[in-house]
C-alpha positions as CSV (number, residue, x, y, z in Angstrom):
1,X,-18.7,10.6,-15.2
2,X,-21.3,9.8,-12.4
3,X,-20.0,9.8,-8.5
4,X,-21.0,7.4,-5.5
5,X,-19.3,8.1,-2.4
6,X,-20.3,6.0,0.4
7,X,-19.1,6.1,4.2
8,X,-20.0,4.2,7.1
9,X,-21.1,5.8,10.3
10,X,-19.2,7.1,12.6
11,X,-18.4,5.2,16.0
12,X,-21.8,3.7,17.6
13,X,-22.1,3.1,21.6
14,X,-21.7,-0.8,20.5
15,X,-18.5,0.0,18.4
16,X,-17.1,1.5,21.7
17,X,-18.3,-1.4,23.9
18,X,-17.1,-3.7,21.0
19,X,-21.0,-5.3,20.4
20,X,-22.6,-7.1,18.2
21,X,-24.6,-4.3,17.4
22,X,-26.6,-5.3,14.2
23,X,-30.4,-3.7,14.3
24,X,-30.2,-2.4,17.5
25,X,-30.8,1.3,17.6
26,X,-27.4,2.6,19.2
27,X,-26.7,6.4,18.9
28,X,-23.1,8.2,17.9
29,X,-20.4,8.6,20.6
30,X,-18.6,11.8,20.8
31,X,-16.3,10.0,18.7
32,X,-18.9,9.3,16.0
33,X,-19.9,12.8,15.9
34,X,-16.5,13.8,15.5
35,X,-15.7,11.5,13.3
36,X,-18.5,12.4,10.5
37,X,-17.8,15.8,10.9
38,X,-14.1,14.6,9.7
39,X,-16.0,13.3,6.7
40,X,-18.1,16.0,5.9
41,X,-14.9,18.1,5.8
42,X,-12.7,15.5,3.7
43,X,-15.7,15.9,1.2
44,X,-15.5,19.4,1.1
45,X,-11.7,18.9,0.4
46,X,-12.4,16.8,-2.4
47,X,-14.8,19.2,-4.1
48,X,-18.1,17.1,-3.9
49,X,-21.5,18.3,-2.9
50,X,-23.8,15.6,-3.2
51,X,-27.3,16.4,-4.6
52,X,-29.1,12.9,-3.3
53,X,-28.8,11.4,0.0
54,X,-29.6,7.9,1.3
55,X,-29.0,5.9,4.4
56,X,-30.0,3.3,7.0
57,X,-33.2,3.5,8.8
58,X,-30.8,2.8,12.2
59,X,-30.2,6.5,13.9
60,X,-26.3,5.8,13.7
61,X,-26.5,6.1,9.9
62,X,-28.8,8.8,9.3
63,X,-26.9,10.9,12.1
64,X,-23.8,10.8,9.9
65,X,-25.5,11.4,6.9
66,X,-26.7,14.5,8.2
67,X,-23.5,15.5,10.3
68,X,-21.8,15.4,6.9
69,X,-24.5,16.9,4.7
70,X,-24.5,20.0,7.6
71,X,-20.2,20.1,6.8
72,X,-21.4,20.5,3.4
73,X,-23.6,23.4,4.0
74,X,-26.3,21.0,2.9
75,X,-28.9,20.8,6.0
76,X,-31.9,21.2,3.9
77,X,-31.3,18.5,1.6
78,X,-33.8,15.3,2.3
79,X,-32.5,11.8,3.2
80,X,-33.9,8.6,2.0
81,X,-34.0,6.4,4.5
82,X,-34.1,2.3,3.9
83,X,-34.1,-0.9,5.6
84,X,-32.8,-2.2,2.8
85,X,-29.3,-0.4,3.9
86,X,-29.2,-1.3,7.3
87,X,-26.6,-3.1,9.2
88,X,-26.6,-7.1,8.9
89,X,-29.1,-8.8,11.8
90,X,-27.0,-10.7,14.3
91,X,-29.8,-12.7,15.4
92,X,-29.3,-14.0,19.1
93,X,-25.1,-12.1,19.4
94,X,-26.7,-9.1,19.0
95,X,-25.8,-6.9,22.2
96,X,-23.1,-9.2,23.4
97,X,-19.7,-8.3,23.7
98,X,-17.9,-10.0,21.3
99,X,-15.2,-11.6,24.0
100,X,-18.3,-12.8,25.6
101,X,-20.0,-14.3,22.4
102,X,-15.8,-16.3,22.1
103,X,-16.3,-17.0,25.5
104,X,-19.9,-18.4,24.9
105,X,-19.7,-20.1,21.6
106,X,-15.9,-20.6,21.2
107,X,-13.6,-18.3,19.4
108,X,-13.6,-20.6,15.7
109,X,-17.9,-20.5,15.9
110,X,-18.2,-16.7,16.3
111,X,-14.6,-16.3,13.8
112,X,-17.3,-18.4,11.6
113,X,-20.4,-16.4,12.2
114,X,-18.4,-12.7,11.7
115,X,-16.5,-13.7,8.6
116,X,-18.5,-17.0,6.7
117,X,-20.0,-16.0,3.5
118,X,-23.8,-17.4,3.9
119,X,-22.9,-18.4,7.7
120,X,-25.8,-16.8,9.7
121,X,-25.3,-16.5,13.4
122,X,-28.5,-18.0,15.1
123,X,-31.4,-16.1,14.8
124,X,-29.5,-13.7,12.5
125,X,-28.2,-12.7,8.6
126,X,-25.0,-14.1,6.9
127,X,-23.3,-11.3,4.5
128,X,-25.5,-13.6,1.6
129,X,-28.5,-12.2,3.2
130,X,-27.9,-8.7,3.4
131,X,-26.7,-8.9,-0.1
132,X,-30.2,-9.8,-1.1
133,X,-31.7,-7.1,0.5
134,X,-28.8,-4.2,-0.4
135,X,-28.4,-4.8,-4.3
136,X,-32.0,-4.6,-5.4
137,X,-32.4,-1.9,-3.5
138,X,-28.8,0.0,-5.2
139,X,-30.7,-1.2,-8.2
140,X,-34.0,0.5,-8.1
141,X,-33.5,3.3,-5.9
142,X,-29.7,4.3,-5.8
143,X,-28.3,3.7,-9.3
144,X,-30.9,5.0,-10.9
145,X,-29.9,8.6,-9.2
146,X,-26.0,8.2,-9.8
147,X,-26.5,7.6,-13.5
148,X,-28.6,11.0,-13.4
149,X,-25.0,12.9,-13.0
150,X,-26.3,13.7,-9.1
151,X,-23.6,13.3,-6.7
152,X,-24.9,10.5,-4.2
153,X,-24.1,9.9,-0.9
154,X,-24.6,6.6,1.2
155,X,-24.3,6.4,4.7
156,X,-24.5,2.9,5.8
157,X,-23.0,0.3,7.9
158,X,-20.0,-2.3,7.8
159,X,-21.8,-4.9,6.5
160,X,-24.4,-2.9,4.4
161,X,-21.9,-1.6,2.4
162,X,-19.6,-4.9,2.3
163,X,-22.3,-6.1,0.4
164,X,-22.6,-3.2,-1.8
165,X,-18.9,-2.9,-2.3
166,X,-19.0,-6.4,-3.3
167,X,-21.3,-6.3,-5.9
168,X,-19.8,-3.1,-7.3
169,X,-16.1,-4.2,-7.8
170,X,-17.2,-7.7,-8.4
171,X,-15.0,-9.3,-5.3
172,X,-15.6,-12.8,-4.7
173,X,-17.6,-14.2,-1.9
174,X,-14.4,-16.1,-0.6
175,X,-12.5,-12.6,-0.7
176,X,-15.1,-9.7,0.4
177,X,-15.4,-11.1,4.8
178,X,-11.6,-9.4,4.6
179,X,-12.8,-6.2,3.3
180,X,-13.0,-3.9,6.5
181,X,-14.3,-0.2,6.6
182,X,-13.7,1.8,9.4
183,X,-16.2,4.0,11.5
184,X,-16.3,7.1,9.1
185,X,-14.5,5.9,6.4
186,X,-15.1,7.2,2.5
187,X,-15.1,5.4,-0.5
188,X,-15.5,7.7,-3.9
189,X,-16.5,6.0,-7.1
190,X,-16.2,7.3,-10.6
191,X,-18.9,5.2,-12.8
192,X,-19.0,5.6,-16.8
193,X,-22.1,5.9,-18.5
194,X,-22.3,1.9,-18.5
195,X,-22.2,2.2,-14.4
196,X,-19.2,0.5,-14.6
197,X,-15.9,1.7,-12.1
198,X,-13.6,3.6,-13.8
199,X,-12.2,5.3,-10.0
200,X,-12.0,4.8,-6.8
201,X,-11.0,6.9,-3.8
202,X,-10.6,6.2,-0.2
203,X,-10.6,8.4,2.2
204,X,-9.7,7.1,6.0
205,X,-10.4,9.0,9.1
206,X,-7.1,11.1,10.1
207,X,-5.6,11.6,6.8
């Protein structure tokens, strides 16, 4: 068996000031920190050290990655960082509060832009786009490490790993906008030797 745990950082300054964060470069909250701490410790619960590390190239990811790598004991081990992983571009909402983007656009036009398939905002990246950049990349660069038997941990983003978790349990593109991870959140994958899903675990922040 071969095991992919992703999580998505914990809380950002934009998730606290409820932004459109996208590529903007926000840091952990308090919150975040102790929020991937949280996950670091889950994993320990669970038993898995992971022996490969990527994440986003955006300091949110990476600083959960190696929060929950330090839990683990695990400070020395290198992260490969992509910006094939990071968070979706939100073009021209980025760094608005979302009630101002509603009050701005309407309410339906930003509902369309958040949750539309291949919808981009202006300026931006619909959940299409970021697919294109995430699965060749989980391809060529992640894959290729879980099938190894090494433990592999990605720390990502909301969308990021939408896109992967899409791909992986083969969810339609009419079903996956309603699939929501929260800041911190785990998800553990058993893959067979055919990197097909034979488990999956999720772990949520506070239980």
């Amino acid at each position: 068996m071969h095991t992919l745990i992703l999580t998505r950082h914990g809380q950002s300054e934009g998730n606290r000031l409820n932004q459109f964060t996208g590529w903007i470069d926000q840091p952990l909250t308090g919150q975040g920190e102790a929020e991937a701490k949280a996950a670091g410790q889950s994993l320990k619960a669970e038993g898995l050290l992971p022996e490969v590390a990527f994440s986003s190239e955006l300091k949110r990811a990476n600083r959960t990655c190696q929060i929950i790598l330090g839990e683990l004991g695990l400070h020395s081990l290198p992260i490969e960082k992509s910006f094939a992983l990071n968070e979706r571009d939100y073009g021209d909402l980025a760094g608005l509060n979302k009630d101002e983007a509603r009050k701005k656009w309407g309410e339906e036009q930003v509902h369309i832009w958040r949750r539309a398939y291949d919808v981009p905002p202006p300026g931006g990246e619909s959940l299409r786009d970021t697919v294109a950049r995430v699965l060749p990349y989980y391809v060529h660069s992640i894959l290729p490490q879980v099938m190894k038997h090494k433990t592999t941990l990605v720390a990502a983003h909301g969308n990021s790993l939408r896109a992967l978790i899409m791909a992986l349990e083969g969810i339609s593109k009419e079903k996956i906008p309603s699939v929501e991870l929260g800041t911190g959140e785990i998800y553990i994958y058993t893959l067979n030797d055919n990197a097909e899903i034979v488990g999956k675990k999720i772990l949520k922040q506070g239980e």
